[in-house]
C-alpha positions in Angstrom: 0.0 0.0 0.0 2.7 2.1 0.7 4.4 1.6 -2.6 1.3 2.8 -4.1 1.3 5.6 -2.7 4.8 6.6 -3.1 4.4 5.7 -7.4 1.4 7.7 -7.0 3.5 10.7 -5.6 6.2 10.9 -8.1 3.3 10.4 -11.4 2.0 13.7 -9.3 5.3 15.6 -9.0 6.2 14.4 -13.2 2.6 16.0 -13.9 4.6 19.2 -12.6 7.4 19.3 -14.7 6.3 21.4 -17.3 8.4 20.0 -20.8 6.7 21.9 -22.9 7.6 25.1 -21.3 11.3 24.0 -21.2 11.2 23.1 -25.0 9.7 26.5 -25.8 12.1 28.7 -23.7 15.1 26.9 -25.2 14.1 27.2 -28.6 13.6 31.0 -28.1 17.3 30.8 -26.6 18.2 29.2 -29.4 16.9 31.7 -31.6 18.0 34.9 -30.1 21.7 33.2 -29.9 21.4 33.2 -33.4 20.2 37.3 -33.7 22.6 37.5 -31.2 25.5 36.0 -33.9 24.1 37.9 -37.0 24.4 40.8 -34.8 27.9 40.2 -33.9 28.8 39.4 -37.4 27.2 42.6 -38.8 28.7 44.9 -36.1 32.2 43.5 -36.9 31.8 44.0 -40.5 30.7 47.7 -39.9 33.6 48.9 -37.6 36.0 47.0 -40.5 35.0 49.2 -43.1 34.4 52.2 -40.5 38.7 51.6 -39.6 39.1 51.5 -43.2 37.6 54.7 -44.1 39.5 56.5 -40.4 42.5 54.9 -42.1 42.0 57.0 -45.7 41.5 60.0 -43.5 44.6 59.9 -41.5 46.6 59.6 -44.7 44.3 62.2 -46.7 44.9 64.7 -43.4 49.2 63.8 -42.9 49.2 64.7 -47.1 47.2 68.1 -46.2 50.1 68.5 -43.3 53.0 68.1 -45.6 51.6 70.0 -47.9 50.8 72.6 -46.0 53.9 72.7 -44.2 55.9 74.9 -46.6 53.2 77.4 -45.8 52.0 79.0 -42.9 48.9 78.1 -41.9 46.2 80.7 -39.9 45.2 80.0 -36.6 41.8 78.9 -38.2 43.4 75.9 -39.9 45.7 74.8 -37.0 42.6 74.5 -34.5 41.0 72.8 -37.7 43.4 70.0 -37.9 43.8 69.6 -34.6 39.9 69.2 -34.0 40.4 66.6 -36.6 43.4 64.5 -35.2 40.8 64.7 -31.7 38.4 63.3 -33.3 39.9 60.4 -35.2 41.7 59.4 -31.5 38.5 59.4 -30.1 36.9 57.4 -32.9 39.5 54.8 -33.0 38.8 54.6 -29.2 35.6 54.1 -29.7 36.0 51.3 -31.8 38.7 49.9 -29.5 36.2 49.8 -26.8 33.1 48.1 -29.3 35.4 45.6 -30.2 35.9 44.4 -27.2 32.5 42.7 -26.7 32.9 40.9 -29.8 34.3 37.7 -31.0 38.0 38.3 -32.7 40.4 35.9 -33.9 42.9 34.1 -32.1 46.6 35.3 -31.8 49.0 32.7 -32.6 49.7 31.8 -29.1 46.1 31.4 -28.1 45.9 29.2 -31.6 48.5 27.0 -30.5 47.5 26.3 -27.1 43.5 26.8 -27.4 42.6 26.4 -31.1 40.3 28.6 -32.7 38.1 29.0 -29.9 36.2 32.5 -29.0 38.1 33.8 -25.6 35.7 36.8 -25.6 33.7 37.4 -23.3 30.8 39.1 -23.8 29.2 41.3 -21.0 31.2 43.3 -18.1 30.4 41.3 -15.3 32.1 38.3 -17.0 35.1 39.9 -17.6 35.6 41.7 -14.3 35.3 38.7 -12.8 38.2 37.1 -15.3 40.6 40.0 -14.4 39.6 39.9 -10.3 40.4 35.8 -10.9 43.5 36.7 -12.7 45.0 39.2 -10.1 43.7 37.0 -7.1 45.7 33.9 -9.5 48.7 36.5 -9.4 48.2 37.2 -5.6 48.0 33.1 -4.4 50.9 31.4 -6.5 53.4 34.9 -5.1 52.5 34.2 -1.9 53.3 30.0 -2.2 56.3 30.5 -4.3 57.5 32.8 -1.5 57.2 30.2 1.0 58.6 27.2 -1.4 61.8 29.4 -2.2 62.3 30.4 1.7 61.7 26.5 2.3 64.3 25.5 0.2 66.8 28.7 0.8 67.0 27.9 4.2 64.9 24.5 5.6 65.7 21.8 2.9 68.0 21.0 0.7 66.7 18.9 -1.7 67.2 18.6 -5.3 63.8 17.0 -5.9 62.1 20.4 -4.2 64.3 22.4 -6.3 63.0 21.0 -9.3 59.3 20.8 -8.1 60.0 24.7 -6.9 61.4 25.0 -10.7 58.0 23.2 -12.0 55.7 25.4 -10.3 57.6 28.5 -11.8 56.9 27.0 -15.6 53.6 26.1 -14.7 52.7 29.8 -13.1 54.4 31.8 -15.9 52.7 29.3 -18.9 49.5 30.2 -17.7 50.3 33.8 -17.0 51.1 34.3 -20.9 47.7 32.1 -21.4 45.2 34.2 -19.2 47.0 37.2 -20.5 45.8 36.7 -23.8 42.6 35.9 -23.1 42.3 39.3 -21.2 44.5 41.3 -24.0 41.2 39.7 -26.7 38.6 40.9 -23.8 40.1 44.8 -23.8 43.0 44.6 -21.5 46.2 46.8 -22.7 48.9 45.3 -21.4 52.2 46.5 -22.6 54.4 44.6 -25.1 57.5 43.6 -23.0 55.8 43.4 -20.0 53.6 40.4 -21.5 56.4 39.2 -23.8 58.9 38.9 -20.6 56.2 35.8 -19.1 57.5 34.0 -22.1 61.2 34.4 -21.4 60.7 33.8 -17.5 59.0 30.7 -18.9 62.0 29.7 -20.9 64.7 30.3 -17.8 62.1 28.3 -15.8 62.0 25.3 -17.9 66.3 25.2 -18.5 66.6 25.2 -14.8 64.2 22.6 -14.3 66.3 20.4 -16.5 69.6 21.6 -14.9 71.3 18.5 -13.5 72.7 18.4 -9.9 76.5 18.9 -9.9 79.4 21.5 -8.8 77.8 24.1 -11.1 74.1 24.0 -9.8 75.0 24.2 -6.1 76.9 26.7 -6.6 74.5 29.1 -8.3 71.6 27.3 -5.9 71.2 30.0 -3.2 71.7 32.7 -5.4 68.8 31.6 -7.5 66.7 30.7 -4.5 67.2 34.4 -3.0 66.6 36.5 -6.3 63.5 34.1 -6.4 62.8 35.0 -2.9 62.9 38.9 -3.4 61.1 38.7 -6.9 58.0 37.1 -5.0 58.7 39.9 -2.3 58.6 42.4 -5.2 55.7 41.2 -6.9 53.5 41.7 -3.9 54.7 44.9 -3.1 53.5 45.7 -6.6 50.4 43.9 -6.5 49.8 45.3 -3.3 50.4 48.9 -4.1 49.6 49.1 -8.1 46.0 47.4 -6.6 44.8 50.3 -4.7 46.5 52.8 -7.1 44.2 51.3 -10.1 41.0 51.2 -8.0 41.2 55.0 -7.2 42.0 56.0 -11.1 39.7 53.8 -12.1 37.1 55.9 -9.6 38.2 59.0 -11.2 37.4 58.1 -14.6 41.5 58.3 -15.4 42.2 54.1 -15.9 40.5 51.8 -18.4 37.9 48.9 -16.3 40.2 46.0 -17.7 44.0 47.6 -17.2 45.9 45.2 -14.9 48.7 45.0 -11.9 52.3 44.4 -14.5 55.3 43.3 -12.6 57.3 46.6 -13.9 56.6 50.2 -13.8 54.3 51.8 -15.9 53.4 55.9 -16.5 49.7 55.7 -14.6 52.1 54.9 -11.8 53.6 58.0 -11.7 51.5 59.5 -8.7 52.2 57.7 -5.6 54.1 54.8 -6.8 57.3 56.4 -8.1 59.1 55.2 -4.3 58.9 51.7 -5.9 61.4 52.1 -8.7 64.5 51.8 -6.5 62.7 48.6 -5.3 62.6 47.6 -9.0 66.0 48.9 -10.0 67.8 46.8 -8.1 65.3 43.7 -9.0 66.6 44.6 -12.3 70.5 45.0 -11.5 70.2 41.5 -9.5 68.8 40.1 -12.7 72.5 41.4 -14.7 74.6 39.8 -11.6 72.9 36.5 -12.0 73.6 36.7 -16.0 77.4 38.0 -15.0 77.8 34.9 -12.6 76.6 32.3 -14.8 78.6 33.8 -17.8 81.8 33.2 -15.3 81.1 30.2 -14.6 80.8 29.4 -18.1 84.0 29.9 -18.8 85.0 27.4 -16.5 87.1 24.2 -17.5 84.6 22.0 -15.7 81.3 23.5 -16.9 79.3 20.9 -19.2 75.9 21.9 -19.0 74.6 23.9 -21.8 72.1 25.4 -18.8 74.5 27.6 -17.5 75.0 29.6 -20.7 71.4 29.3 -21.6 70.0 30.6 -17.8 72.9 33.8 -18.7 71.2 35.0 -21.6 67.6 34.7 -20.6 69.1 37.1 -17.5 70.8 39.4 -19.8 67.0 39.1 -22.1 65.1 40.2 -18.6 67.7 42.8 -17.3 67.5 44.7 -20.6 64.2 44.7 -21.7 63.0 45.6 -17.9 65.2 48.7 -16.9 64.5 50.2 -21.0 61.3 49.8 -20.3 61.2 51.2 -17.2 63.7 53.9 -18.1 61.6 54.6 -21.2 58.4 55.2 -19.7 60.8 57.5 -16.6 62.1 59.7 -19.7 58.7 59.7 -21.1 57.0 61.4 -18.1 59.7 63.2 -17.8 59.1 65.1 -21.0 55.9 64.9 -20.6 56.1 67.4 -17.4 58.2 69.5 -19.0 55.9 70.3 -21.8 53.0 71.0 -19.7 55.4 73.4 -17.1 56.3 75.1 -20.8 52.4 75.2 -21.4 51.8 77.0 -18.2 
């Protein structure tokens, strides 16, 4: 009797489940997903040809400016042009900013690790949330990585932890370079070295995780383990620091939504940030001693391993492209505040 009852129950609660509803609602979601791709297709195709035509007038308005330059223009004509060059930035922007809520082609990276699959996302929400993950992502693994290299610097001595510490370092950075793209396709502008320099710190990682034990590696060990020990140091300091920095810009309308914590030193920083850069110089200048030491020991008799010359250069690759960078964007505030002093 019971088991009557109970198949009586669940025919009653199936009698509930309204199928037909379900069936209708997803068809309509299949159908407005498909608006929703003509749409995308059609706005993609109109900003193409919209770029095109900005194109033709930036070369049409830098013929006008040669031509013109011979002879002096009136007052009239400069504010003319200069309206002009305004308004193509601010188109181009504009553009920028629609692009970024639709689907674009993958770089190569992103091709060879992903395929051809859309990365972008498509409201804000969903990728707010992708660069919170990202930073948080940035935030944990510094943290851990601080611990493992202090563990090994100064607890254990292991070459197995050193190469598990080394594995975690080519894990970190590979997906670095992966989420990065996906955030550069959803409207982050991240600059060129500073994305470029995850690949090479990917590279160092992966040489001295096949370094073999010997002489050499021990004695290069606790070097390695204490410039990893201030980098993580240095990376939260930025994080830390570049963190609040962005959310008050951000608040006054001066920082894009989607601009990210970089592990260097960039011209937004200018205000309130600039006590970093000694912090960052000499995380640079460490970066040229370890490529110095491992050059010396190179040239020793008993060196074998092509890691040591290998580990050099990618040093030498960090140290250069980080303090040009840096002292590039240093010169270029610089003269930026000079010409506004001269304006007032």
């Amino acid at each position: 009797m019971h088991d009557y009852y109970m198949i009586t129950h669940l025919a009653a609660c199936i009698a509930t489940i309204k199928e037909k509803h379900a069936r209708d609602t997803h068809r309509l979601y299949k159908q407005k997903l498909e608006e929703v791709t003509k749409l995308q297709d059609s706005c993609s195709n109109a900003i193409a040809r919209q770029r095109k035509k900005l194109k033709e007038l930036t070369v049409s308005l830098e013929e006008c400016k040669s031509n013109s330059s011979t002879a002096k223009l009136i007052p009239e004509e400069e504010d003319a042009i200069t309206e002009i060059e305004d308004s193509i930035k601010d188109r181009a922007h504009t553009f920028f900013e629609m692009e970024a809520f639709l689907p674009k082609r993958n770089g190569l990276y992103l091709n060879l690790v992903l395929g051809n699959v859309n990365v972008t996302l498509l409201n804000k929400q969903s990728k707010f949330a992708y660069k919170d993950e990202y930073e948080k992502f940035k935030l944990v693994l510094t943290v851990i990585l601080f611990v493992f290299s202090f563990t090994c610097r100064f607890l254990l001595s292991y070459r197995v932890l050193d190469a598990l510490f080394n594995f975690l370092l080519v894990w970190y950075y590979c997906t670095l370079t992966i989420r990065e793209s996906i955030l550069i396709s959803n409207g982050s502008r991240i600059k060129g070295w500073w994305v470029f320099h995850h690949y090479v710190s990917t590279f160092l990682s992966g040489v001295m995780l096949t370094w073999p034990e010997g002489a050499l590696y021990q004695m290069f060990r606790n070097q390695f383990l204490s410039y990893c020990l201030y980098q993580s140091f240095i990376q939260f300091l930025q994080y830390y620091y570049q963190s609040g920095c962005l959310y008050r810009l951000r608040a006054l309308g001066e920082r894009h939504n989607m601009d990210l914590t970089v592990e260097g030193f960039q011209s937004w920083m200018w205000r309130g940030l600039t006590f970093l850069l000694p912090f960052l110089f000499f995380y640079h200048f460490w970066q040229l001693y370890n490529s110095i030491t491992l050059f010396r020991m190179f040239q020793l008799p008993e060196c074998k391993e092509w890691q040591v010359f290998m580990c050099g250069c990618s040093y030498l690759v960090l140290f250069m492209g980080n303090v040009f960078t840096t002292l590039a964007v240093v010169y270029q505030k610089y003269m930026n505040n000079q010409d506004k002093s001269k304006n007032v």
